[in-house]
DOVEX-765781 format. One record per residue (C-alpha): residue in three letters; y, x, z. Coordinates in steps of 0.1 Angstrom, whole numbers, padded with zeros to 4 digits, always signed. Last residue first. Layout:
<rs>
alaYXZ ...
</rs>
This chain:
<rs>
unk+2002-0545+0547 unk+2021-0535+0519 unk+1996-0500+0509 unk+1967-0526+0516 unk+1972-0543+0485 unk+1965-0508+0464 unk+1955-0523+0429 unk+1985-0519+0409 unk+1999-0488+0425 unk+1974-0463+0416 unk+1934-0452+0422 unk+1920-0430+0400 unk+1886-0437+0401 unk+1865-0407+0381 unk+1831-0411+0362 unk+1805-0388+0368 unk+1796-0378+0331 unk+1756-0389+0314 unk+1737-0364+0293 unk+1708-0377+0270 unk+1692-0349+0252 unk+1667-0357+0234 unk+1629-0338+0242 unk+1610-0339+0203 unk+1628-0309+0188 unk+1612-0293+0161 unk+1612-0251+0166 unk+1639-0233+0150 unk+1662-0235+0180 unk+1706-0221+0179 unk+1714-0249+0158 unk+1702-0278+0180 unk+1720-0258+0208 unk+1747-0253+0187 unk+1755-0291+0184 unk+1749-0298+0216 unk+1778-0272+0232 unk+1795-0291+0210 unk+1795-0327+0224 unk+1795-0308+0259 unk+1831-0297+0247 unk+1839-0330+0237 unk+1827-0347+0272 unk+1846-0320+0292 unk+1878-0334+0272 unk+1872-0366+0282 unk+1868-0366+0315 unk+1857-0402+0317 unk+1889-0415+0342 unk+1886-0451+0353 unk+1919-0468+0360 unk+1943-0476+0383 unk+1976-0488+0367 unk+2015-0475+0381 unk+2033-0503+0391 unk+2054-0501+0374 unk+2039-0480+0339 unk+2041-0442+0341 unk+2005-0431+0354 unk+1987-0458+0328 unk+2005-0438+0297 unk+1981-0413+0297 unk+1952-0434+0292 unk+1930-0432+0322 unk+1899-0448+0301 unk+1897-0484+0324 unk+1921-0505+0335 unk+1925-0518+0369 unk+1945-0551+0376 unk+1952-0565+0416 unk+1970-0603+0421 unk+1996-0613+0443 unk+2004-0585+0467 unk+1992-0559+0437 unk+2012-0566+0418 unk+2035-0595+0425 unk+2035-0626+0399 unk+2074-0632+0378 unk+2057-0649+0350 unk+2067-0619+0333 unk+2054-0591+0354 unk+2018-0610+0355 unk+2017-0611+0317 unk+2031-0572+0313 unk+2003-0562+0337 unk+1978-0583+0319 unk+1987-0569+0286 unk+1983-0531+0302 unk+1952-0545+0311 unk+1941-0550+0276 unk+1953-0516+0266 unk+1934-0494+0298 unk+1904-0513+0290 unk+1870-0524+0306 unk+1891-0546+0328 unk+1893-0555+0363 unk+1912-0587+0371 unk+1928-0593+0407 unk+1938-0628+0425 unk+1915-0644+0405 unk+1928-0686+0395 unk+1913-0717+0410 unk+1926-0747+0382 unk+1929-0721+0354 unk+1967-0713+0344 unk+1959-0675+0355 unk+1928-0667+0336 unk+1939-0676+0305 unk+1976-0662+0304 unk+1957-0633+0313 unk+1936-0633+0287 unk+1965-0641+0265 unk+1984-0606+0277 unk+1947-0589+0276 unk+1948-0594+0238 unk+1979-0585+0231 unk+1975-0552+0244 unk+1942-0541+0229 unk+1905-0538+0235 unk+1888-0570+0220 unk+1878-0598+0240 unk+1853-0610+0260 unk+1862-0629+0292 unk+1848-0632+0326 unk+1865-0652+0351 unk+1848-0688+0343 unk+1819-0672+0344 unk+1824-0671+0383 unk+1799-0644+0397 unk+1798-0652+0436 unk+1807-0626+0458 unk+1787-0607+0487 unk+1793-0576+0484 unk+1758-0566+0461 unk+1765-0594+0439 unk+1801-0585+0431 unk+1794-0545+0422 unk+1767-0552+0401 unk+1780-0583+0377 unk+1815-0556+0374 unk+1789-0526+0365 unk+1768-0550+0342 unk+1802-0558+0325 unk+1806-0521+0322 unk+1775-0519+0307 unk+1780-0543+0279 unk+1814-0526+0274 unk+1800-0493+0265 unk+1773-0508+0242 unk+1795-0526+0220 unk+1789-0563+0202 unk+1797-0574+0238 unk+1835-0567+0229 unk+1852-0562+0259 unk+1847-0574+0294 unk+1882-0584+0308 unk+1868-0588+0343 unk+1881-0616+0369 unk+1880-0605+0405 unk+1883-0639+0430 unk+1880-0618+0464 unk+1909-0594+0471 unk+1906-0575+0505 unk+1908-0539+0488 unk+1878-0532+0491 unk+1867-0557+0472 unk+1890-0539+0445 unk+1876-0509+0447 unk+1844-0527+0445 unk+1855-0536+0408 unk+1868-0499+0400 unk+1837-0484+0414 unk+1815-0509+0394 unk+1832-0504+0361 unk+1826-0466+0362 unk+1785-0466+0378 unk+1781-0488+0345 unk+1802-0466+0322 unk+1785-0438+0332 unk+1804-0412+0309 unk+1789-0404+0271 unk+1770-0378+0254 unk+1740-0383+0234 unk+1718-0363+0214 unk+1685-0378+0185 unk+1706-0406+0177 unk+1685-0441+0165 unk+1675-0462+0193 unk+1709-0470+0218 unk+1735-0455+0193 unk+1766-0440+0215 unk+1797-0454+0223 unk+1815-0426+0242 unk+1796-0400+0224 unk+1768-0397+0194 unk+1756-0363+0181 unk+1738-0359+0152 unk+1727-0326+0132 unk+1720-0333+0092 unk+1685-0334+0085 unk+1693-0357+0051 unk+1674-0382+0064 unk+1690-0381+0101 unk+1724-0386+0087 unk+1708-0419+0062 unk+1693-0426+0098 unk+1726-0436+0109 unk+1738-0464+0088 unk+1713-0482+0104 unk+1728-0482+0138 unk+1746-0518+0141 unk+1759-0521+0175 unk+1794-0515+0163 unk+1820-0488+0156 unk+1801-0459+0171 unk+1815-0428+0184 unk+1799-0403+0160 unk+1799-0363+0162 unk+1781-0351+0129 unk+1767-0322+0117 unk+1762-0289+0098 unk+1787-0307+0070 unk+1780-0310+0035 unk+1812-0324+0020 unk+1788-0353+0004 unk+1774-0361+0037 unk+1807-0360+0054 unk+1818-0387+0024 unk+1787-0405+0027 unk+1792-0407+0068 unk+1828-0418+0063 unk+1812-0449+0039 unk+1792-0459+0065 unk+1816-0465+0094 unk+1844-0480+0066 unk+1811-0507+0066 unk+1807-0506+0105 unk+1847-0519+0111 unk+1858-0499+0147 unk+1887-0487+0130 unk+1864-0465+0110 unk+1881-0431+0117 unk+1878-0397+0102 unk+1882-0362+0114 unk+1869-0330+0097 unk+1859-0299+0125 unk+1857-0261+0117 unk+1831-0239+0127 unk+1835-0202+0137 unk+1812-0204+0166 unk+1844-0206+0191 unk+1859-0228+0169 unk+1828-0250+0178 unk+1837-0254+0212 unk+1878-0261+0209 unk+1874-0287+0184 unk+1850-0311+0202 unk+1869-0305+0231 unk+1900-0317+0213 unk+1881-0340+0199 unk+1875-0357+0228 unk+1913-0358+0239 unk+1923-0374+0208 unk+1893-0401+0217 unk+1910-0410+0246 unk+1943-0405+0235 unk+1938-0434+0213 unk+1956-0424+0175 unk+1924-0413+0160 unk+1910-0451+0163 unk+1871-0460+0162 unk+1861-0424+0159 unk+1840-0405+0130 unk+1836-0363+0136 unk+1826-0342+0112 unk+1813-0305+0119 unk+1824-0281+0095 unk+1806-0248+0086 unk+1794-0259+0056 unk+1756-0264+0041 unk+1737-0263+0013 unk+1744-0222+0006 unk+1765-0228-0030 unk+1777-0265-0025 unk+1791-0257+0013 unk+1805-0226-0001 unk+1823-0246-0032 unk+1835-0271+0002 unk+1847-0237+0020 unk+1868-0227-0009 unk+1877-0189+0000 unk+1914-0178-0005 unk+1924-0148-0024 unk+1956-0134-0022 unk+1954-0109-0046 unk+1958-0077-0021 unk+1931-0096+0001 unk+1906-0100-0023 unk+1909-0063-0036 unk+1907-0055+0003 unk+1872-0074+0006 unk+1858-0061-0028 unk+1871-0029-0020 unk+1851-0031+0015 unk+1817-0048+0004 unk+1816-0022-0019 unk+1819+0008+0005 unk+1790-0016+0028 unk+1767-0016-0002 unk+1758-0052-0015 unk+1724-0063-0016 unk+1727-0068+0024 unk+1750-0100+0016 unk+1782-0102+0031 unk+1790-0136+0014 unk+1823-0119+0004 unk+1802-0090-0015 unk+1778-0115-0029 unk+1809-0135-0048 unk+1822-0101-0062 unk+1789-0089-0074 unk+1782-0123-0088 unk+1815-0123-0104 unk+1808-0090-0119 unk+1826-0059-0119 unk+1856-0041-0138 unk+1873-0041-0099 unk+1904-0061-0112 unk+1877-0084-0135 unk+1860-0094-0108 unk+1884-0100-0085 unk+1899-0125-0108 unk+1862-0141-0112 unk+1865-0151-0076 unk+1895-0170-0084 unk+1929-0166-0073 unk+1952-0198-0072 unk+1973-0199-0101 unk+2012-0207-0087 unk+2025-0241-0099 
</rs>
């Protein structure tokens, strides 16, 4: 194994001191600018590669941002940190990904490790209600962002979409659309974003008219499985719905794949949204309406934040809480009057 170039390497080629060395890549004004050079080049020629974690240690502070998901692997929050990413390169800062799997405990231990790593901040998409966790970030003046699933009491910033105003287009969509028994695939309650997009769905039926049937809301988890038993729930009770909103693209891809396989016509039988616009929702038959959040604007905001915290010395006591426009894109699966 090749011996990785050390700062005291460079010192020794250039008959100088490692402090000299190290002060001369830290561009500090000590340092002569013809010094700085041949320090720079002498670097360079040996292949020297800076530590930024030895860095962080030395000046208290990195230039990496972490970011803590539920799931890496959802496009949704792919797409988020893509924007994430894109902003803060354009500061110089780097970004360090983790996940929690939506379990609070693997939550906490990601912030210790970004803690340890000393990053300029955190972007967090919560795993649960629980925001205690958080104020270890705040105590150790670390910048915090929460998105998506932000923290209701403790996070200074905020970005997420109106998840309310989201839920209730796609549910008077459906009104619209002449059905009238709408079952909603609610979500975990334990989550903010799917509390108010049950609130959306309650919204959207008392103010046209419809009765809210409890019997047509369920709470479940966010994945395919999941909305295939929901279905299977909702469709052998005595008075069926005859369309089901729900507050996730991968629950109502389960409903779709229920309906298909009990042989039930979307829409002419029964309507499904989704909600995310995940990218598979355009390629499925018939193709699933769904709620888009812009996520990639929402990363980049997510940074923007970030440097605007840096970029102020003075104590900020005005949070910013910024809220996307949420898009309907409307598809096959919900589009009765397309076979009238």
């Amino acid at each position: 194994m090749t011996k990785k170039t050390t700062i005291s390497d460079i010192a020794k080629a250039l008959n100088t001191t490692a402090a000299t060395v190290s002060r001369a890549l830290s561009d500090n004004p000590r340092i002569s600018d013809k010094t700085k050079k041949l320090v720079n080049d002498t670097a360079k020629a040996l292949g020297y590669a800076p530590n930024p974690v030895a860095a962080a240690l030395r000046n208290g502070r990195s230039k990496i941002i972490g970011v803590i998901v539920p799931y890496i692997d959802r496009s949704f929050f792919s797409s988020v940190i893509r924007g994430i990413e894109e902003e803060v390169k354009k500061h110089g800062y780097n970004i360090m990904i983790c996940q929690s799997l939506e379990d609070k405990d693997a939550e906490a231990e990601n912030i210790d490790i970004l803690i340890n790593a000393r990053v300029a901040g955190i972007a967090l998409s919560l795993a649960s209600n629980d925001e205690s966790h958080l104020k270890k970030i705040i105590n150790h003046n670390i910048a915090l962002v929460t998105f998506d699933r932000i923290a209701d009491n403790l996070a200074p910033h905020t970005v997420a979409a109106d998840d309310f105003e989201g839920s209730y287009l796609a549910t008077k969509h459906l009104i619209d659309q002449g059905y009238k028994r709408i079952a909603h695939l609610a979500g975990s309650q334990k989550i903010n974003i799917y509390r108010n997009r049950q609130r959306g769905y309650r919204a959207a039926l008392e103010e046209n008219g419809h009765e809210i049937d409890n019997d047509l809301i369920i709470s479940t988890n966010s994945k395919v499985i999941a909305g295939r038993e929901s279905a299977e729930t909702l469709l052998n009770l005595k008075n069926p719905p005859d369309a089901i909103t729900s507050a996730s693209d991968f629950s109502a891809l389960g409903a779709l794949q229920y309906c298909k396989s009990k042989g039930i016509k979307i829409p002419e039988e029964i309507g499904i949204t989704g909600f995310a616009n995940e990218p598979f929702t355009e390629y499925l038959e018939p193709s699933l309406t769904s709620v888009s959040q812009n996520t990639l604007e929402m990363g980049k905001i997510v940074g923007q934040v970030f440097f605007d915290q840096f970029n102020t010395e003075e104590q900020q006591t005005q949070y910013k809480k910024i809220l996307l426009k949420p898009e309907l894109i409307v598809r096959k699966s919900s589009l009765r009057t397309i076979n009238k």
